[in-house]
N, C-alpha and C positions, 0 to 999 in steps of 0.2 A: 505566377501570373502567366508564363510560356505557357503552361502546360493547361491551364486554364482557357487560353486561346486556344489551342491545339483542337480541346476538348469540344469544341464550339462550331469548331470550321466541318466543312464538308470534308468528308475524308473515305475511300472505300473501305478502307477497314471498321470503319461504322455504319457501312450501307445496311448490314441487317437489323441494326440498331434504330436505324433510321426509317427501314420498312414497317419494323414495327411500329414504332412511334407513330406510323399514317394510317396503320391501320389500326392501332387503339383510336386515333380521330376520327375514322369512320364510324367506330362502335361507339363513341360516344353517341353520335344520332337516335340511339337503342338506348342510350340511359338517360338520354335526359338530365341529364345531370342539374341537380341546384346545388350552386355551392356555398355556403354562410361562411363568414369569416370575421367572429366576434369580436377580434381584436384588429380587425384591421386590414384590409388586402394589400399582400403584396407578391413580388416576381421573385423565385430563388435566385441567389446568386452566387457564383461559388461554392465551395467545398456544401453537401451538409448531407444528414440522415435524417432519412423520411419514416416516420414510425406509423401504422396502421394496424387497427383490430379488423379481424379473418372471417368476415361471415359466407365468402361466395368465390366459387375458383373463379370469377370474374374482376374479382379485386384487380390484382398486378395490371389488367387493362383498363381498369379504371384511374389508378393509381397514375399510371403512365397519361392517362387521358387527360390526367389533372395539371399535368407537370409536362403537358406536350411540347414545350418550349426550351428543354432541356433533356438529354440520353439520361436515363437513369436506369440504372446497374440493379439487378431485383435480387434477392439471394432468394434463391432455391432448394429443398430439401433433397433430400438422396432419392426419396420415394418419386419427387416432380422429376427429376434428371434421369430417372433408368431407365438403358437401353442406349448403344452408340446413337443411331442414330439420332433420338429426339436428345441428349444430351451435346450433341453435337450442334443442333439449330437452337438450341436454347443460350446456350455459350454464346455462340455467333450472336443472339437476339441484344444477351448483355443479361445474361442471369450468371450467378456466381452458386456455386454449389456450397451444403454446409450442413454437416452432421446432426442432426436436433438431440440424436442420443449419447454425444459425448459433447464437451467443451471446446468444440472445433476451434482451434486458434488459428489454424492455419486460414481457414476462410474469415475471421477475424483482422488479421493482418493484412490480407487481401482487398477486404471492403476498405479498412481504416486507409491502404496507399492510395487507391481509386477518391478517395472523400478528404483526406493531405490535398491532393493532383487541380484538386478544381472539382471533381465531379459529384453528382448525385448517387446516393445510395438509399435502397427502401429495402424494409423490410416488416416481418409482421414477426413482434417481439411474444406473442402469446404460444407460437410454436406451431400451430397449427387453426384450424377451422374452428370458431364458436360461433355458432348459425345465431342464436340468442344472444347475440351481442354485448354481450359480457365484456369484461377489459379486465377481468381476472388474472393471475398466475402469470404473469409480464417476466420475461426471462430477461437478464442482463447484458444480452451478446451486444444491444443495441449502444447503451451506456458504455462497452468496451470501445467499441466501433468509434461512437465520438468523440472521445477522452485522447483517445490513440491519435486520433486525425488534428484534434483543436478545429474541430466545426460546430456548428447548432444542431439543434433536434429539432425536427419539426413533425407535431403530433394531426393524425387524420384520424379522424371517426366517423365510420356510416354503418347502415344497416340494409337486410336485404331487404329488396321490397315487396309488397305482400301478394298486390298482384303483379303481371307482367306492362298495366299498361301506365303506372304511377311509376312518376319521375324517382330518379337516384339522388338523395341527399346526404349530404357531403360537407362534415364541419372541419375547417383547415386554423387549427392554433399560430399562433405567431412562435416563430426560432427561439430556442431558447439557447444558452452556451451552459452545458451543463460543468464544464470548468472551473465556473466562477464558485458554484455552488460546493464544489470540493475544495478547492486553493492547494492541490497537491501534485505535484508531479507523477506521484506512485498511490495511487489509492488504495484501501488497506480492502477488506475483504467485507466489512463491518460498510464502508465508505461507497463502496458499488452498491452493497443495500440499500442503503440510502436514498442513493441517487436512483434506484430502478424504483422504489419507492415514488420518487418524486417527478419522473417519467409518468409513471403509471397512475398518477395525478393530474397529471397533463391530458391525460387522456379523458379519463374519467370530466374534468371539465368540458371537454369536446364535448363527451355524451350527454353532460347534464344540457348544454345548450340543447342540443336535438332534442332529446327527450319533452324539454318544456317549447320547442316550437311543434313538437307532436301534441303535446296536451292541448297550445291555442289554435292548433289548426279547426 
């Protein structure tokens, strides 16, 4: 709960965290944003992980844009971070680096302490960019991430938009504890399937909402 306070207060060592975060709310004015919430709107609170599908390097400041009420922590791949310098303002921003072509634990253990602590953690479990909106091939670092921490998932779905002058829409599922769905302290390898499975379901209903308020638009 300290640490959760902590996480909340003004602090310099979150001022570029915090820069960002004013200037993802300035680019909101550029997206426009509609956001649906099928099941219900509500404020994070606390630990959790934010999962989203990859259509636009403008995702992470949309993401941020959504969740502008909270620092959240974005993991980054080795490709976004190369080079001191941009890897050095990105750290500072609150991205976490993380190998996509091995089974990076180490950046695993990292998000799961920061999402333990109180804080926010996002990331996009698909690996990389699907312009087509797809929510295929969902990798499991995400399901490690929350299992590790004992926090919720919370599933985002949008897509990009066709022209530049229509609105960003934006379907935000309710938290789930993906915990409960396991009941194991040690999940077996068969048991992360599962659950990334069932992740990746969560998603997929995000999109089926979008999808059918595209067909009645």
């Amino acid at each position: 709960m300290k640490e959760a306070k902590r996480a909340r207060a003004l602090s310099l060592r979150y001022l570029p965290m915090d820069v960002a975060r004013l200037v993802c709310a300035v680019l909101e004015l550029g997206f426009r944003r509609r956001t649906l919430w099928p099941e219900g709107k509500f404020r994070l609170k606390g630990g959790a992980v934010v999962v989203a599908n990859h259509t636009a390097f403008i995702d992470p400041f949309l993401i941020r844009g959504l969740f502008w009420y909270r620092r959240v922590f974005l993991m980054a791949s080795e490709e976004v971070m190369g080079g001191k310098v941009r890897a050095f303002l990105l750290r500072a921003a609150g991205c976490l680096r993380i190998d996509r072509r091995t089974a990076d634990l180490r950046a695993v253990r990292a998000a799961a302490g920061l999402a333990r602590e109180g804080r926010v953690v996002a990331l996009f479990p698909q690996g990389g960019i699907r312009r087509e909106g797809d929510v295929d091939a969902v990798r499991s670092g995400a399901v490690l991430i929350a299992l590790r921490a004992g926090v919720p998932v919370v599933p985002v779905y949008s897509r990009r938009r066709k022209h530049w002058w229509q609105r960003r829409t934006v379907v935000v599922g309710r938290p789930f504890d993906l915990s409960e769905a396991c009941g194991k302290p040690l999940p077996t390898i068969a048991d992360l399937a599962a659950l990334t499975e069932s992740l990746q379901a969560r998603l997929s209903a995000c999109k089926d909402v979008f999808d059918q308020r595209e067909e009645n638009a």
